[in-house]
C-alpha positions as CSV (number, residue, x, y, z in Angstrom):
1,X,58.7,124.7,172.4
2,X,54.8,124.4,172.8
3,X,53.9,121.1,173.8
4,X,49.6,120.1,172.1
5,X,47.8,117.7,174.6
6,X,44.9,116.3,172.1
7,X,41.5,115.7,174.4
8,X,41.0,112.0,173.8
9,X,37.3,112.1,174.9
10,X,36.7,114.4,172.0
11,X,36.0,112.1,169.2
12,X,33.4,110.7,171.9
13,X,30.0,111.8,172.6
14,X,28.8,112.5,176.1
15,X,25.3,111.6,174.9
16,X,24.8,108.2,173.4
17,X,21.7,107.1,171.5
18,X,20.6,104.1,171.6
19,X,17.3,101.7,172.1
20,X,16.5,101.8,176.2
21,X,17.6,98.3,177.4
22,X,19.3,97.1,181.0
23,X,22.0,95.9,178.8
24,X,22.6,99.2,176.9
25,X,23.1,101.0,181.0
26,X,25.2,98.0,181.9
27,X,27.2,98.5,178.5
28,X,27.5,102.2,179.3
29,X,27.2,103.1,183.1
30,X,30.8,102.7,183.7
31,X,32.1,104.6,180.5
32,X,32.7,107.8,181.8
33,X,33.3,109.5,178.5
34,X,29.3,108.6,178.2
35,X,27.4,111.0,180.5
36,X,24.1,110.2,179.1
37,X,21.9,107.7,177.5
38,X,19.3,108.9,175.1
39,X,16.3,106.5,173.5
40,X,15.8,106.0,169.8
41,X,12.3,105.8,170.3
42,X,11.3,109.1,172.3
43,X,12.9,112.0,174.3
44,X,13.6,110.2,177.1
45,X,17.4,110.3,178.7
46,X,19.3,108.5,181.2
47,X,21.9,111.3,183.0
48,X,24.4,108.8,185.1
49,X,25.0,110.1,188.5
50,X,28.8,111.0,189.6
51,X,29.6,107.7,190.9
52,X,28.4,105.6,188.1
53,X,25.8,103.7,190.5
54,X,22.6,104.8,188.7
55,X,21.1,107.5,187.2
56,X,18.0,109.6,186.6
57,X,15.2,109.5,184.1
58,X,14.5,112.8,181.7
59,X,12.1,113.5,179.6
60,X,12.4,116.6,177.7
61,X,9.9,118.1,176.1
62,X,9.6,121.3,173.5
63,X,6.8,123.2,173.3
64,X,6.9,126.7,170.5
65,X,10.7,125.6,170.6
66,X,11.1,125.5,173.8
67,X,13.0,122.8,176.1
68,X,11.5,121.6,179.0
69,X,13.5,118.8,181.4
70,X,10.7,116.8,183.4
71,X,12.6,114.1,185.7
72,X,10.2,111.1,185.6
73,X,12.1,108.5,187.8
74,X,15.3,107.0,189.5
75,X,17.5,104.2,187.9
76,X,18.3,101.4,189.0
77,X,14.5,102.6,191.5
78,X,12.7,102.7,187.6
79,X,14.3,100.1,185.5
80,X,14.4,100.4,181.8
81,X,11.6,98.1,180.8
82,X,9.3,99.8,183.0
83,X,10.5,103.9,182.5
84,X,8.9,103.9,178.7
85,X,5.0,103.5,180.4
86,X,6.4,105.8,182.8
87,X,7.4,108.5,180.0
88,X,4.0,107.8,178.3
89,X,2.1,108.5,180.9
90,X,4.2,111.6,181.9
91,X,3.8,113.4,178.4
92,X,0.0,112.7,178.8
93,X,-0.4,114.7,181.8
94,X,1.9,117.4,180.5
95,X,-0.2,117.7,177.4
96,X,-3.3,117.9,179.3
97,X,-1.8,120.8,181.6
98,X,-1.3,118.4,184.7
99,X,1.9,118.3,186.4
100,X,4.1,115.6,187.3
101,X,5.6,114.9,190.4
102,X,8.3,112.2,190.5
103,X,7.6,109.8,193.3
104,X,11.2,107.5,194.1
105,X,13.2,106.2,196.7
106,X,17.0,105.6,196.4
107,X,17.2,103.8,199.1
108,X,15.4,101.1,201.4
109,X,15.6,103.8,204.4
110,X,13.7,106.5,202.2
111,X,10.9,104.0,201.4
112,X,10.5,103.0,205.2
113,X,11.1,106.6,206.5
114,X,7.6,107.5,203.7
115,X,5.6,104.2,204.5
116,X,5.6,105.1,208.1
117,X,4.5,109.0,207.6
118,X,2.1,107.8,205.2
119,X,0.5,105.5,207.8
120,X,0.9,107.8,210.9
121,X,-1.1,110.7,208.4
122,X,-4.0,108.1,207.3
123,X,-5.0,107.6,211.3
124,X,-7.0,104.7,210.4
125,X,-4.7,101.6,213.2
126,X,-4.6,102.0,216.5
127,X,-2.1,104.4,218.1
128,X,-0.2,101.5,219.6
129,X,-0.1,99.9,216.3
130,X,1.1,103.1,215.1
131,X,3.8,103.4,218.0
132,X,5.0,100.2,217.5
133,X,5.3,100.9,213.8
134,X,7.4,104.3,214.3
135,X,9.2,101.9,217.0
136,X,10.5,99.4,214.5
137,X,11.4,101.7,211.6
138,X,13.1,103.9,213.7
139,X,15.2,102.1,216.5
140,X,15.8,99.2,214.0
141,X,14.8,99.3,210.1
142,X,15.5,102.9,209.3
143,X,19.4,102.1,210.9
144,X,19.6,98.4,209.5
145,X,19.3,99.5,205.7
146,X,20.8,103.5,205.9
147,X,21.7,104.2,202.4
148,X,21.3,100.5,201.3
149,X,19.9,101.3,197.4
150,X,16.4,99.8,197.0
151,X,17.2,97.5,193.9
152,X,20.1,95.7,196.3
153,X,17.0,94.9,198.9
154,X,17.1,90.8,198.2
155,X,16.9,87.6,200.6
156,X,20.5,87.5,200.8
157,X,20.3,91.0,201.9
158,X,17.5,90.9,204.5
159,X,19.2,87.2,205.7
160,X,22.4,88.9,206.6
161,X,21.2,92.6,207.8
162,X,18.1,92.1,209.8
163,X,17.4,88.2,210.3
164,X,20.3,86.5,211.4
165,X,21.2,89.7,213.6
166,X,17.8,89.7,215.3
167,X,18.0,86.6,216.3
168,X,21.2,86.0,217.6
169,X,20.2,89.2,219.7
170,X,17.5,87.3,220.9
171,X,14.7,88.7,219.4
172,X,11.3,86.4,219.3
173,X,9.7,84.8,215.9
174,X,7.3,86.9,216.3
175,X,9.0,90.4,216.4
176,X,11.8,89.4,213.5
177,X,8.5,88.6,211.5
178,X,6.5,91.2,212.5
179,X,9.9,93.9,211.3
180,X,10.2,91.7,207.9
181,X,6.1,92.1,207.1
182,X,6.9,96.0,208.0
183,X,9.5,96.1,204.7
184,X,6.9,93.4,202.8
185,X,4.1,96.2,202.9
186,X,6.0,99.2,202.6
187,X,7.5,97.9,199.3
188,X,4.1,96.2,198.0
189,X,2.5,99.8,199.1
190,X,4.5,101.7,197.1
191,X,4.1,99.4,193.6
192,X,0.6,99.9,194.4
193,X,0.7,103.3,193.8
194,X,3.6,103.6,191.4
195,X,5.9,105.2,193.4
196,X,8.7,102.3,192.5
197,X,8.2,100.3,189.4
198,X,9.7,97.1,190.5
199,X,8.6,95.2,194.0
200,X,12.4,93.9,195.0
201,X,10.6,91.8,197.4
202,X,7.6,89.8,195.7
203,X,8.7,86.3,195.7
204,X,10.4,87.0,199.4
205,X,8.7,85.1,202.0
206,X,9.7,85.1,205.9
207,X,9.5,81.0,205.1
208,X,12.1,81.4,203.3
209,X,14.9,82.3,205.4
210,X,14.4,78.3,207.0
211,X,14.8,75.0,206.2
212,X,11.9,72.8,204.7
213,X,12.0,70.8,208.0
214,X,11.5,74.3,210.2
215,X,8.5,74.9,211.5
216,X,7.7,78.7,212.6
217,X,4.9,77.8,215.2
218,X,6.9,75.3,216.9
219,X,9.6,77.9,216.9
220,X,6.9,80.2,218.9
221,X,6.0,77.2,221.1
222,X,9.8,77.0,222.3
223,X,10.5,75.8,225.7
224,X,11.3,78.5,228.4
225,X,14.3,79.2,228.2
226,X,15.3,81.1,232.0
227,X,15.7,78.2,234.5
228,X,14.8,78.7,238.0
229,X,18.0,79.1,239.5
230,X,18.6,82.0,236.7
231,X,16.1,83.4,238.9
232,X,18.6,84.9,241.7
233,X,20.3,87.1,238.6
234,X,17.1,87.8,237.3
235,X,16.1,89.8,240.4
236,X,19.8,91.1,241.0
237,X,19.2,92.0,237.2
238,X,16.2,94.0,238.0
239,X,16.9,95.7,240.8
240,X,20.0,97.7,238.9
241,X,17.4,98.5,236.0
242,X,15.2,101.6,236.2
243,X,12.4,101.7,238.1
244,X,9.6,101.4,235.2
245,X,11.8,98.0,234.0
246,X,12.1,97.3,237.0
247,X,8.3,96.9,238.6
248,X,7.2,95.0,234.8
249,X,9.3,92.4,235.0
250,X,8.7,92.3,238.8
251,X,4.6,91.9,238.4
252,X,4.8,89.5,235.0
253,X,7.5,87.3,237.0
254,X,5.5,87.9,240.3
255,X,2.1,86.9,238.8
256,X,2.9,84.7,235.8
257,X,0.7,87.8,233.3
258,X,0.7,88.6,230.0
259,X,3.4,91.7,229.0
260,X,0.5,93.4,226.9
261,X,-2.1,93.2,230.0
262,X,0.6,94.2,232.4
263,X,1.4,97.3,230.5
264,X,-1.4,98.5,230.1
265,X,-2.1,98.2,233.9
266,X,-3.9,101.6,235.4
267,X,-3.5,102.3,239.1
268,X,-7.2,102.6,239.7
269,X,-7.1,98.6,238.7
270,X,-4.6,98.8,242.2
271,X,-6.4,98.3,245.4
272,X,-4.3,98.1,248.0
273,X,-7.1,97.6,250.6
274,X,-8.3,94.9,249.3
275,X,-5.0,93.4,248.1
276,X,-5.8,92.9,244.5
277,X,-4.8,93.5,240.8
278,X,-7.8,93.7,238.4
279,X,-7.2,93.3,234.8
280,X,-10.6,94.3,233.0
281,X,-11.9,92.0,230.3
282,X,-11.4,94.0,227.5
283,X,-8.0,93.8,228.4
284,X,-6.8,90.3,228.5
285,X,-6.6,87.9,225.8
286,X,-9.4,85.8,226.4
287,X,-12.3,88.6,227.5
288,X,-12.7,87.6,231.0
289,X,-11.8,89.4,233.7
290,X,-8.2,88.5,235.7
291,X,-7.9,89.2,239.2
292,X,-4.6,88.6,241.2
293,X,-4.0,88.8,244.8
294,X,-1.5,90.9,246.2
295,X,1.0,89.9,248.6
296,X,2.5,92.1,251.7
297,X,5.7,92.0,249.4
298,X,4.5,93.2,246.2
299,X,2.4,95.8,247.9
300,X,5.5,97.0,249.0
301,X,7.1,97.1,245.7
302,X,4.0,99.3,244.4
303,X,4.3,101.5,247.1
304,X,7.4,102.5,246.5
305,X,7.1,102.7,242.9
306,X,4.2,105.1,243.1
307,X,6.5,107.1,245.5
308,X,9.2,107.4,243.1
309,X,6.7,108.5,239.7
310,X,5.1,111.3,242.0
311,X,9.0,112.2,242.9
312,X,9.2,112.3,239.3
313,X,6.5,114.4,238.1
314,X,3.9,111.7,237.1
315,X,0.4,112.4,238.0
316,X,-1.3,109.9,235.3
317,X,-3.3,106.8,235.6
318,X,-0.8,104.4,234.0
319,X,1.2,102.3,236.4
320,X,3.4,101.8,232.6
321,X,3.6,105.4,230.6
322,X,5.4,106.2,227.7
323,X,7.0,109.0,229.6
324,X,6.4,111.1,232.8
325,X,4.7,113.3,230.9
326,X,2.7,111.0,228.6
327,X,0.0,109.6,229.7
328,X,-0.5,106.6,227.4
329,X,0.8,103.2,228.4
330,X,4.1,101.7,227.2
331,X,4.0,100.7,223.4
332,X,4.8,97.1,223.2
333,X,8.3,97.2,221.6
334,X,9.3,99.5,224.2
335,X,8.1,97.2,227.0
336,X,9.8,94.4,225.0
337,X,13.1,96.4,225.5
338,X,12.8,97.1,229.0
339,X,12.5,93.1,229.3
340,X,15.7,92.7,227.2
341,X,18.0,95.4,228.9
342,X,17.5,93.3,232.0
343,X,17.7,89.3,230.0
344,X,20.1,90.8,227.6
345,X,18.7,89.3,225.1
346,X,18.7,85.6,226.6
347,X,15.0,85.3,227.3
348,X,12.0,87.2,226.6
349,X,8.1,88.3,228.6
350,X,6.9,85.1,227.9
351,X,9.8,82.9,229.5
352,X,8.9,84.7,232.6
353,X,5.3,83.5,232.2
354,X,6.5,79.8,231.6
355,X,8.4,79.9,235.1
356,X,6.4,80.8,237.1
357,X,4.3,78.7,236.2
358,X,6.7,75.6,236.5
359,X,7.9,77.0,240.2
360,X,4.2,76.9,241.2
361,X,3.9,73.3,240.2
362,X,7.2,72.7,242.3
363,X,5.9,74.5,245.2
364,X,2.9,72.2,245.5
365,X,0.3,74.7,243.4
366,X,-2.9,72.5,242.2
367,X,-3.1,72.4,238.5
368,X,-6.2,74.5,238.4
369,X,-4.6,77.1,240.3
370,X,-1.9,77.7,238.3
371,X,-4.2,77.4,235.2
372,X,-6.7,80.5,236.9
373,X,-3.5,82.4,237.7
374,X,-2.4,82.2,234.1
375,X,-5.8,83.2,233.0
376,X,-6.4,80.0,230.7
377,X,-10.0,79.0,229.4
378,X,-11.0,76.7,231.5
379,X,-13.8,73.9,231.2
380,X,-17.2,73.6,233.4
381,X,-15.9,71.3,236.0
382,X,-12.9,74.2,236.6
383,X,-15.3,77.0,236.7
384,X,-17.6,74.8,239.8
385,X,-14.0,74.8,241.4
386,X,-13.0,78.1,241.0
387,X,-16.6,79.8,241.8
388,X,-16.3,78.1,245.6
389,X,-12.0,77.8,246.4
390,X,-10.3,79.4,243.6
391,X,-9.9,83.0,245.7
392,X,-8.7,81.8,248.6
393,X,-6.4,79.3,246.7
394,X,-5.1,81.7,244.8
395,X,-4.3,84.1,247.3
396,X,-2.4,81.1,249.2
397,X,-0.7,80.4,245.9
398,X,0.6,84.1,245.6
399,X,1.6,84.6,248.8
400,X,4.2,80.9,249.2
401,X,5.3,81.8,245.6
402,X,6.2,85.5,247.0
403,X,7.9,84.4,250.1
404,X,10.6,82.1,247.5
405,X,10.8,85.5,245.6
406,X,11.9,87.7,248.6
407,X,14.3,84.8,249.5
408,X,16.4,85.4,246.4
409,X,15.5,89.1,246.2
């Protein structure tokens, strides 16, 4: 005996027509005898992807009967209230012989991967700006929010993958705001020019992710926090890190400068005849020119770290390159994570800074001193000082605060 299985799905139709509306695809999506939605008011289709997630947009078209299938869009990318003016503006172009490209994301990583190609191709920032961009989107972002769909991209979202995370990694205000503006742009970038329909991030601001009573530049203001007799690890630290981590830490902790001006530090700025470090003026933060001494110690270090890049196969004119055979300083992420494979994460450039400034005050350094060595604006009074003592007394300064150094070296 022949045993009839009736199809069940057959008095269903895999096409549904219906008037476009998020609660029509939320009525629908997760039917599975309903492959597609089709609008009342035009030719425009919804085809549901395989695992009911989201779909695309269609717009068909028939020309001396003819069918043409033109795919406008991405849902949930395009969202229903937003795909008709989409589908008008499409058949416009097609009637007037233009074609239409459909420009989408699925996912947050797609977006970022475009928004940094898109700035990289316009060459209008800086290439460290540029560097630092790739940088972010690549050894964090692009990672952080792999496959994440674009429409999920929400406060909760960003709190849990990329804020909370940063910080606990210990990560600076600064650098967890700077990645957050990266996704704020790319997002309000691509509404701009109608690549995505709906900005998931509008009403997100970094703010946000703190309490009412949290203040972000008193957060940036923190207190140091690497203690002086951290220091002894700190240089044990060091000297197991490689050599280019290894000599920036050394200098910012060895003369109290700025990561950005000591990475950017050229050897012909070196003299070791006259024992001094010149930073040029367009180089440091406040546009005047930095000299520190060098002591017998340091000199040392330099040596030997000269030694070891022409060893290597460096030739260039960067104390700091990207790579032996790049000759463009160190980006500033990059430097940033040569200081944190050496703090692990439990202080950052600037804490260095902040020490050795305090040590100099307990080692007896005048107040002015320590102000010249950290390259501060100073008043009229200072400058009278500094133009008649400040060389020699910064020299003295340098060479006391070296000698505690080697001690715990």
């Amino acid at each position: 005996m022949t045993t009839i299985r009736m199809n069940q799905n057959v008095f269903f139709n895999s096409t549904v027509t219906v008037r476009m509306s998020e609660a029509q695809i939320r009525k629908h999506i997760n039917d599975r005898r309903v492959s597609e939605l089709k609008d009342e008011r035009s030719s425009l289709y919804l085809r549901f992807n395989a695992a009911r997630t989201g779909g695309t947009w269609w717009l068909r078209m028939y020309d001396k009967g003819a069918e043409s299938k033109i795919r406008i869009g991405r849902y949930p990318t395009t969202q229903a209230k937003d795909v008709l003016k989409l589908a008008s503006a499409a058949t416009v172009k097609i009637k007037e012989g233009e074609a239409v490209e459909c420009h989408r994301f699925d996912t947050v990583d797609q977006l970022i991967d475009w928004h940094v190609k898109r700035e990289c191709s316009k060459k209008l920032s800086s290439r460290e700006r540029l560097n630092n961009l790739k940088s972010m989107a690549e050894r964090h972002l692009i990672g952080m929010f792999h496959c994440l769909p674009l429409m999920q991209l929400d406060h909760d979202k960003i709190d849990d993958v990329l804020i909370k995370p940063m910080f606990a990694d210990g990560y600076s205000v600064a650098y967890v705001r700077a990645m957050f503006n990266v996704l704020k742009t790319a997002c309000r970038t691509a509404l701009k020019l109608k690549y995505i329909t709906v900005n998931p991030l509008a009403d997100v601001q970094f703010k946000h992710f703190f309490h009412e009573n949290y203040s972000l530049t008193k957060a940036q203001l923190k207190g140091c926090r690497l203690n002086a007799d951290q220091l002894p690890d700190v240089l044990c630290s060091a000297k197991c890190a490689e050599w280019p981590a290894r000599m920036l830490v050394l200098m910012m902790l060895g003369h109290g400068s700025r990561i950005g001006e000591t990475r950017g530090a050229k050897w012909s700025d070196i003299s070791f005849v006259m024992k001094r470090w010149t930073i040029p003026k367009h180089e440091t933060k406040n546009g005047e020119e930095m000299v520190y001494p060098l002591s017998d110690w340091m000199i040392e270090h330099l040596r030997s770290y000269q030694a070891w890049q022409v060893e290597s196969g460096y030739c260039g004119e960067y104390l700091f390159p990207i790579s032996v055979k790049s000759n463009n300083p160190v980006y500033a992420s990059l430097a940033s994570q040569w200081v944190r494979l050496i703090s692990k994460g439990k202080w950052s450039a600037h804490d260095l800074r902040k020490r050795a400034r305090s040590i100099w005050q307990d080692i007896g350094v005048d107040y002015i001193v320590c102000e010249s060595l950290l390259n501060h604006a100073r008043g009229n009074l200072d400058q009278v000082y500094i133009h008649t003592h400040m060389e020699i007394q910064k020299k003295e300064a340098i060479n006391v605060y070296h000698e505690w150094l080697k001690k715990h070296w």
